[in-house]
Jmol script that loads the backbone (N, CA, C; Angstrom):
load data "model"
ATOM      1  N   UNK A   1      33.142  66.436 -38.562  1.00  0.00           N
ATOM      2  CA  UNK A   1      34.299  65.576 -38.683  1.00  0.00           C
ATOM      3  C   UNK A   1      34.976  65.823 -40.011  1.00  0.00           C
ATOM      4  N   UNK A   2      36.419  65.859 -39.886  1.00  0.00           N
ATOM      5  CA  UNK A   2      37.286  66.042 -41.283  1.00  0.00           C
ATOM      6  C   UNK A   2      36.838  64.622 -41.956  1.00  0.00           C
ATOM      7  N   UNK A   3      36.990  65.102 -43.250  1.00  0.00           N
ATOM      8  CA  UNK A   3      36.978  63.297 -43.967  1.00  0.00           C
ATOM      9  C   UNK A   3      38.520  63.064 -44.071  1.00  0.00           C
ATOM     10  N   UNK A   4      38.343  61.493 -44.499  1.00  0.00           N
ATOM     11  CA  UNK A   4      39.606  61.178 -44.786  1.00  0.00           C
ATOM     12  C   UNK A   4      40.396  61.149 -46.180  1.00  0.00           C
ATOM     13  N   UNK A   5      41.312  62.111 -45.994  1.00  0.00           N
ATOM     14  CA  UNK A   5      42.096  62.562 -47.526  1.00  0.00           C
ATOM     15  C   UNK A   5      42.042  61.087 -48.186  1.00  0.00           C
ATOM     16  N   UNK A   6      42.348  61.582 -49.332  1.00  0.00           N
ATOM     17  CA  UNK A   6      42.339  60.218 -50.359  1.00  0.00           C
ATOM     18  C   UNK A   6      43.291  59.471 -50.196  1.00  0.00           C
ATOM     19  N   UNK A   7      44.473  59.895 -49.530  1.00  0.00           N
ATOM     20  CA  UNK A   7      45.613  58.579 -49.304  1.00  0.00           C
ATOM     21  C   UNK A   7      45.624  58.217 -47.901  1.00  0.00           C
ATOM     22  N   UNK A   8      43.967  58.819 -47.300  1.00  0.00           N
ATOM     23  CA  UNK A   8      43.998  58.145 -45.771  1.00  0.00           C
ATOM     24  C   UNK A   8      43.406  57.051 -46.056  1.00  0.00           C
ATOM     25  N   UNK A   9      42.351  57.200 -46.788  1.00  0.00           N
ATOM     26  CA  UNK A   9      41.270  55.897 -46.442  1.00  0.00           C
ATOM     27  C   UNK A   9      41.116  55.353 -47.624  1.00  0.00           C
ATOM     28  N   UNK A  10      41.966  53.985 -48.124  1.00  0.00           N
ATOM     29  CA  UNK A  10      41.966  53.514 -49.316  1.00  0.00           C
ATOM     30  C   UNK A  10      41.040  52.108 -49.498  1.00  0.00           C
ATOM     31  N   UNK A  11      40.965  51.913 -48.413  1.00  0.00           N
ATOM     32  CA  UNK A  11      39.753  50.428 -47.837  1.00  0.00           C
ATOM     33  C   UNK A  11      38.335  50.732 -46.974  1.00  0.00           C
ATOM     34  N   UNK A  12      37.864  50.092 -46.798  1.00  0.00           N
ATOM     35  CA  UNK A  12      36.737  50.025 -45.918  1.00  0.00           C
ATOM     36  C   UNK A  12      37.480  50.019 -44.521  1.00  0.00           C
ATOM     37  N   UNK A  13      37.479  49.508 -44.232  1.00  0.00           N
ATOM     38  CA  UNK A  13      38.606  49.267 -43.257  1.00  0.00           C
ATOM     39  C   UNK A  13      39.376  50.531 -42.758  1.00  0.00           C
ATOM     40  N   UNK A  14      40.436  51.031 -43.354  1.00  0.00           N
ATOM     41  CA  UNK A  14      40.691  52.482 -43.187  1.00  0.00           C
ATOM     42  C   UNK A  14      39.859  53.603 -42.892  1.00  0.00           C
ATOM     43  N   UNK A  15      38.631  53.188 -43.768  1.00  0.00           N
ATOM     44  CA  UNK A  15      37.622  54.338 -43.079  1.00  0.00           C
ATOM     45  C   UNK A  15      37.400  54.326 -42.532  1.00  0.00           C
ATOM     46  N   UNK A  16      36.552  53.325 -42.185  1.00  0.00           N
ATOM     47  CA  UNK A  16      36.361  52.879 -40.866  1.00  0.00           C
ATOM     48  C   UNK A  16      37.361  53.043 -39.599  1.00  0.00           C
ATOM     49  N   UNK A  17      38.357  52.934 -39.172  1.00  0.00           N
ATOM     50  CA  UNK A  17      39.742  53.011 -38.528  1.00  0.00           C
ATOM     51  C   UNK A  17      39.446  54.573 -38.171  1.00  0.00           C
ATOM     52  N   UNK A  18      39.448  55.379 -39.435  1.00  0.00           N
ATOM     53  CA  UNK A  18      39.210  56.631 -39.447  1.00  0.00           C
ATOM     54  C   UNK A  18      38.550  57.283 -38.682  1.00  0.00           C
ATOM     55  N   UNK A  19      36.952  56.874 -38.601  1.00  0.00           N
ATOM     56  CA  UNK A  19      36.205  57.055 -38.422  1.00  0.00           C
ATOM     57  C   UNK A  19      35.801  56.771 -36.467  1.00  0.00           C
ATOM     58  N   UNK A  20      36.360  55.584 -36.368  1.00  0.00           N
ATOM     59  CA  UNK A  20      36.743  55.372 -35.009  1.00  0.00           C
ATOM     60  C   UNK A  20      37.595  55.708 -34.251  1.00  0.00           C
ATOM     61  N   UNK A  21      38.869  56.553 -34.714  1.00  0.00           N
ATOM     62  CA  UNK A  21      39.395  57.253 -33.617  1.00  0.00           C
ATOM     63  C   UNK A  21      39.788  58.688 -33.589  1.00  0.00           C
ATOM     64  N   UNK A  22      38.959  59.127 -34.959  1.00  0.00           N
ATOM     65  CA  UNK A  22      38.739  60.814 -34.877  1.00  0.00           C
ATOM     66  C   UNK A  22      37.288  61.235 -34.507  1.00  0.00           C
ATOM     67  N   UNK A  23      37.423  62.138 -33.938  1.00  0.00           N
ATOM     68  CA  UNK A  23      36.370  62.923 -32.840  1.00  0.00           C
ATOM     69  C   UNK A  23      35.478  63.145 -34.509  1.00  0.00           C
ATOM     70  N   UNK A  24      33.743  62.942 -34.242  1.00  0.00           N
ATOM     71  CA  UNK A  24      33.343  63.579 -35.296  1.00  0.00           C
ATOM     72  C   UNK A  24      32.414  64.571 -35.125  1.00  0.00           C
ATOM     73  N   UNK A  25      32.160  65.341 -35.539  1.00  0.00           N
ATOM     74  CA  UNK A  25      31.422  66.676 -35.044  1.00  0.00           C
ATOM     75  C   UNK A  25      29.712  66.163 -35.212  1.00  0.00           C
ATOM     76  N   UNK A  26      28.965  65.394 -36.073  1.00  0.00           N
ATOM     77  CA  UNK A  26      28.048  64.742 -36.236  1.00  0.00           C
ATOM     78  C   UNK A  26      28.126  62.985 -35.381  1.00  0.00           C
ATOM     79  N   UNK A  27      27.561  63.330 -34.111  1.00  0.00           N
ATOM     80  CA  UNK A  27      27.515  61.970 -33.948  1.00  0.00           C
ATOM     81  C   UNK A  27      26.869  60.335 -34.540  1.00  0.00           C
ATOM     82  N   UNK A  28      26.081  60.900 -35.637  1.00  0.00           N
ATOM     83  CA  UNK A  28      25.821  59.862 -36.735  1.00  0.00           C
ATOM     84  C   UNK A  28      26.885  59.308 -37.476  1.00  0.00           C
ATOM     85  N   UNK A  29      28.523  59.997 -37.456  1.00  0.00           N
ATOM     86  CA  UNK A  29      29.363  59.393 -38.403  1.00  0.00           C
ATOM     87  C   UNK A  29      29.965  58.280 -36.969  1.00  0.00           C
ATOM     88  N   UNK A  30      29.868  58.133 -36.257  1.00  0.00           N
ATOM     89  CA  UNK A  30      30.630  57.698 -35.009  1.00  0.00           C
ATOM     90  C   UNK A  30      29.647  56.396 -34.904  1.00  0.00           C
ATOM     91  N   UNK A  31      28.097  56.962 -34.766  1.00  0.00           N
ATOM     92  CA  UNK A  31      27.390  55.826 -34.471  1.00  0.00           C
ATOM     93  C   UNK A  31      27.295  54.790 -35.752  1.00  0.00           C
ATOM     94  N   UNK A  32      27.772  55.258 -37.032  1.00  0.00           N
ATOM     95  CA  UNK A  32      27.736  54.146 -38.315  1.00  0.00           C
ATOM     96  C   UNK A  32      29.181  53.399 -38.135  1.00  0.00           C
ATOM     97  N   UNK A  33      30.249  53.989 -37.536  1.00  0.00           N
ATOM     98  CA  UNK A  33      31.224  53.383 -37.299  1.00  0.00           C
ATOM     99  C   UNK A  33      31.342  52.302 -36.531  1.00  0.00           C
ATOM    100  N   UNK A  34      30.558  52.790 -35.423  1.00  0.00           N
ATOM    101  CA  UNK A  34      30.130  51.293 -34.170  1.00  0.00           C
ATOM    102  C   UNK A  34      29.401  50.153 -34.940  1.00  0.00           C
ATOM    103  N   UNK A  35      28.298  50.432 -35.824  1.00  0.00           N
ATOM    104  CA  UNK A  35      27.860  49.266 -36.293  1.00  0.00           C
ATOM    105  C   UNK A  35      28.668  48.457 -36.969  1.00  0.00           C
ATOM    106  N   UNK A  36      29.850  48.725 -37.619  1.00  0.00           N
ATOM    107  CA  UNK A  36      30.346  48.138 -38.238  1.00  0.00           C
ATOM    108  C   UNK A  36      31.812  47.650 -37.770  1.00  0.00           C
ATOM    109  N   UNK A  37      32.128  47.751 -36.462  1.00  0.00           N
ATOM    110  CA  UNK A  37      33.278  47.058 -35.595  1.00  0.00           C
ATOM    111  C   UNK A  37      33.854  45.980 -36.023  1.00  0.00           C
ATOM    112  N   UNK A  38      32.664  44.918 -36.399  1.00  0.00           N
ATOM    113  CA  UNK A  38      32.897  43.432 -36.594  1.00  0.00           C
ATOM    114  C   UNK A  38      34.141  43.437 -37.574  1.00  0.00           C
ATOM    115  N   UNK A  39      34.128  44.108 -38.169  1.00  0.00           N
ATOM    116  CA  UNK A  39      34.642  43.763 -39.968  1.00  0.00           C
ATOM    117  C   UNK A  39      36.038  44.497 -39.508  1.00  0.00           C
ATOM    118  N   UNK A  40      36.854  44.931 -38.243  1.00  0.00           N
ATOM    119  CA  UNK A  40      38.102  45.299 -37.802  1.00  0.00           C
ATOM    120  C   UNK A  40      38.498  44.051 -37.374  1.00  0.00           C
ATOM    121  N   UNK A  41      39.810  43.872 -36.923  1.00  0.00           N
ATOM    122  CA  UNK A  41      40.158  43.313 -35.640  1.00  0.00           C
ATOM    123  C   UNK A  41      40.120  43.726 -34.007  1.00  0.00           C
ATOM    124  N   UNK A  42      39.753  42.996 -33.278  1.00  0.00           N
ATOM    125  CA  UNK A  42      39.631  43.361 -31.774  1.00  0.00           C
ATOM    126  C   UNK A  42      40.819  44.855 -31.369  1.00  0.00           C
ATOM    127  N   UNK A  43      42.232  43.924 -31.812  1.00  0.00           N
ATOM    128  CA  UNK A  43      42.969  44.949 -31.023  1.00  0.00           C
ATOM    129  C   UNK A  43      43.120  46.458 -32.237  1.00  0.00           C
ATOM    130  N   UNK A  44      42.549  46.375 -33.450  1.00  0.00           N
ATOM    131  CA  UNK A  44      42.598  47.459 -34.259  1.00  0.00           C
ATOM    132  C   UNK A  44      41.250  48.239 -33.317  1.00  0.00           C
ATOM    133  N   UNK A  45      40.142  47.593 -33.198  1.00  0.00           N
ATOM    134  CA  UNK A  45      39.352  48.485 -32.864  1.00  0.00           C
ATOM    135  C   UNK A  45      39.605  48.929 -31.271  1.00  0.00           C
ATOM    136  N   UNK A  46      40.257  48.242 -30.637  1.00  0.00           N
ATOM    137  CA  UNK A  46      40.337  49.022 -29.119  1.00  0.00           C
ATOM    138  C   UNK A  46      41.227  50.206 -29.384  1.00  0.00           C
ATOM    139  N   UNK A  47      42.654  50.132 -30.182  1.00  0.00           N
ATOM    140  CA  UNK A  47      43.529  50.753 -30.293  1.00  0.00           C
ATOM    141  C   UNK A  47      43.098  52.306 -30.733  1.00  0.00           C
ATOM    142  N   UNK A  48      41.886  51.755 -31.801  1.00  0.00           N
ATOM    143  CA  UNK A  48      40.773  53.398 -32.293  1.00  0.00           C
ATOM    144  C   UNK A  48      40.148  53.914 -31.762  1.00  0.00           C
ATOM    145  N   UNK A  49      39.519  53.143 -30.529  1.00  0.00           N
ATOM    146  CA  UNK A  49      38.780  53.817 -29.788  1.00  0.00           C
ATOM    147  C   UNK A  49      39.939  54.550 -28.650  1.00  0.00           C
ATOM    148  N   UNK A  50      40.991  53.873 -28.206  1.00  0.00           N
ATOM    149  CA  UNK A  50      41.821  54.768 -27.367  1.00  0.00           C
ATOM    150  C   UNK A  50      42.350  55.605 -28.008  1.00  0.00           C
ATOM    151  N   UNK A  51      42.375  55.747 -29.388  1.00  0.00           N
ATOM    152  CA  UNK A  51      42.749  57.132 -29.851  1.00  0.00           C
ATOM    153  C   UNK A  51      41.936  57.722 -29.921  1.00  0.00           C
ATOM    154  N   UNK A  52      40.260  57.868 -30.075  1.00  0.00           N
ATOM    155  CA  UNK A  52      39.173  58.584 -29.726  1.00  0.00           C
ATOM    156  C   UNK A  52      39.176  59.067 -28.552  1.00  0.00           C
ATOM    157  N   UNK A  53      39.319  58.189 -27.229  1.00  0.00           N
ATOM    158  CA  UNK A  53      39.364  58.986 -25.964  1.00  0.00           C
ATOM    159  C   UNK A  53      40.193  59.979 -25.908  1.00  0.00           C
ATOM    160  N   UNK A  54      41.773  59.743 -26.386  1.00  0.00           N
ATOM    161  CA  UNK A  54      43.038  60.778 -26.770  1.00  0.00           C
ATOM    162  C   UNK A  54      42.461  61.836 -26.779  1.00  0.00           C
ATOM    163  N   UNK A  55      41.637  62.286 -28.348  1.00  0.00           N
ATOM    164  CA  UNK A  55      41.242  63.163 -28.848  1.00  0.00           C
ATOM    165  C   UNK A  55      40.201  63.898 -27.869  1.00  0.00           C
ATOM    166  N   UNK A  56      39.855  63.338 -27.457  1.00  0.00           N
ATOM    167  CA  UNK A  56      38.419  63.499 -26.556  1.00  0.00           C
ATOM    168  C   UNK A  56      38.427  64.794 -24.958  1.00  0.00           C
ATOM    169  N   UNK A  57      39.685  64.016 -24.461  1.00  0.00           N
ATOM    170  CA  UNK A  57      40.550  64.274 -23.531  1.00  0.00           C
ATOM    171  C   UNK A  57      40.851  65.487 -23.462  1.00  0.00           C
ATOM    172  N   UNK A  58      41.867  65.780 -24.797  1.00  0.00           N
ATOM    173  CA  UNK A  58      42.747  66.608 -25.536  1.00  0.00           C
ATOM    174  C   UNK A  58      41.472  67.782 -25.442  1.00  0.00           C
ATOM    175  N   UNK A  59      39.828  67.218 -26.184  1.00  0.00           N
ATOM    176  CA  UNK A  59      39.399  68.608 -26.871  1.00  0.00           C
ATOM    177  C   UNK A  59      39.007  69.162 -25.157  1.00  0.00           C
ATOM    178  N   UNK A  60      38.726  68.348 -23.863  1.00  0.00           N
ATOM    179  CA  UNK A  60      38.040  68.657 -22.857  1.00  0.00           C
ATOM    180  C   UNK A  60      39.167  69.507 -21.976  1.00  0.00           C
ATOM    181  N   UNK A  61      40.483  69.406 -22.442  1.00  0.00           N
ATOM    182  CA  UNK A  61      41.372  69.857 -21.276  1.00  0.00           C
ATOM    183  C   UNK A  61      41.359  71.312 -21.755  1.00  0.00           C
ATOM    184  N   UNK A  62      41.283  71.042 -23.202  1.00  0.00           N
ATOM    185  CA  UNK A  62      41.617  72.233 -23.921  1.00  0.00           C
ATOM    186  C   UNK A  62      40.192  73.525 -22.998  1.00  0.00           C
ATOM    187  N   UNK A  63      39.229  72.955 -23.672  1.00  0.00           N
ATOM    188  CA  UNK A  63      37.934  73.642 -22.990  1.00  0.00           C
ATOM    189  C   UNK A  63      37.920  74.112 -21.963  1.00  0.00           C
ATOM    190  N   UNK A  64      38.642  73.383 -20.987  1.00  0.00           N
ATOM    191  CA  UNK A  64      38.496  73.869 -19.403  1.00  0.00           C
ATOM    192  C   UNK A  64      39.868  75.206 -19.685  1.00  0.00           C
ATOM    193  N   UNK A  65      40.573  75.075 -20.408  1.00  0.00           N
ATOM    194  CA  UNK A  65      41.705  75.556 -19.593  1.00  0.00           C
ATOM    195  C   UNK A  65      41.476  76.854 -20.486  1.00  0.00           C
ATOM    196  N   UNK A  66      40.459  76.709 -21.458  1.00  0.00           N
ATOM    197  CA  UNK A  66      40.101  78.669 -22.199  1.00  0.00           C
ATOM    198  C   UNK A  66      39.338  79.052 -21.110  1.00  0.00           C
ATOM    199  N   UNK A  67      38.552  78.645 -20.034  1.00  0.00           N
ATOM    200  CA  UNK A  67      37.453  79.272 -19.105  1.00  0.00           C
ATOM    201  C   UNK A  67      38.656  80.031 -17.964  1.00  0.00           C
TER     202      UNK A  67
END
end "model"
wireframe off; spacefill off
backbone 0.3
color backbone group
């Protein structure tokens, strides 16, 4: 997973944000992100996770369509 440049993630919060709706190549940065949901708001964290699926989507269409 990229980190987040210094004028991405200026809060906990932001990282977090970060962290929940970019794809991470270590699924340990994804699973520390879930523990810590609470400390978002509901519709911030659905909104991150549908940008995770986005990404998700994006990397699987991509995959199929190099075969």
């Amino acid at each position: 997973m990229r980190r987040p440049l210094r004028g991405e993630a200026r809060s906990p919060s932001d990282w977090l944000g970060v962290l929940l709706s970019t794809p991470a190549t270590e699924y340990s940065q994804f699973a520390a992100a879930l523990a810590f949901l609470g400390h978002l708001p509901p519709a911030e964290v659905a909104a991150r996770l549908e940008k995770q699926v986005q990404h998700l989507q994006e990397q699987i269409s991509n995959a199929r369509s190099a075969d």
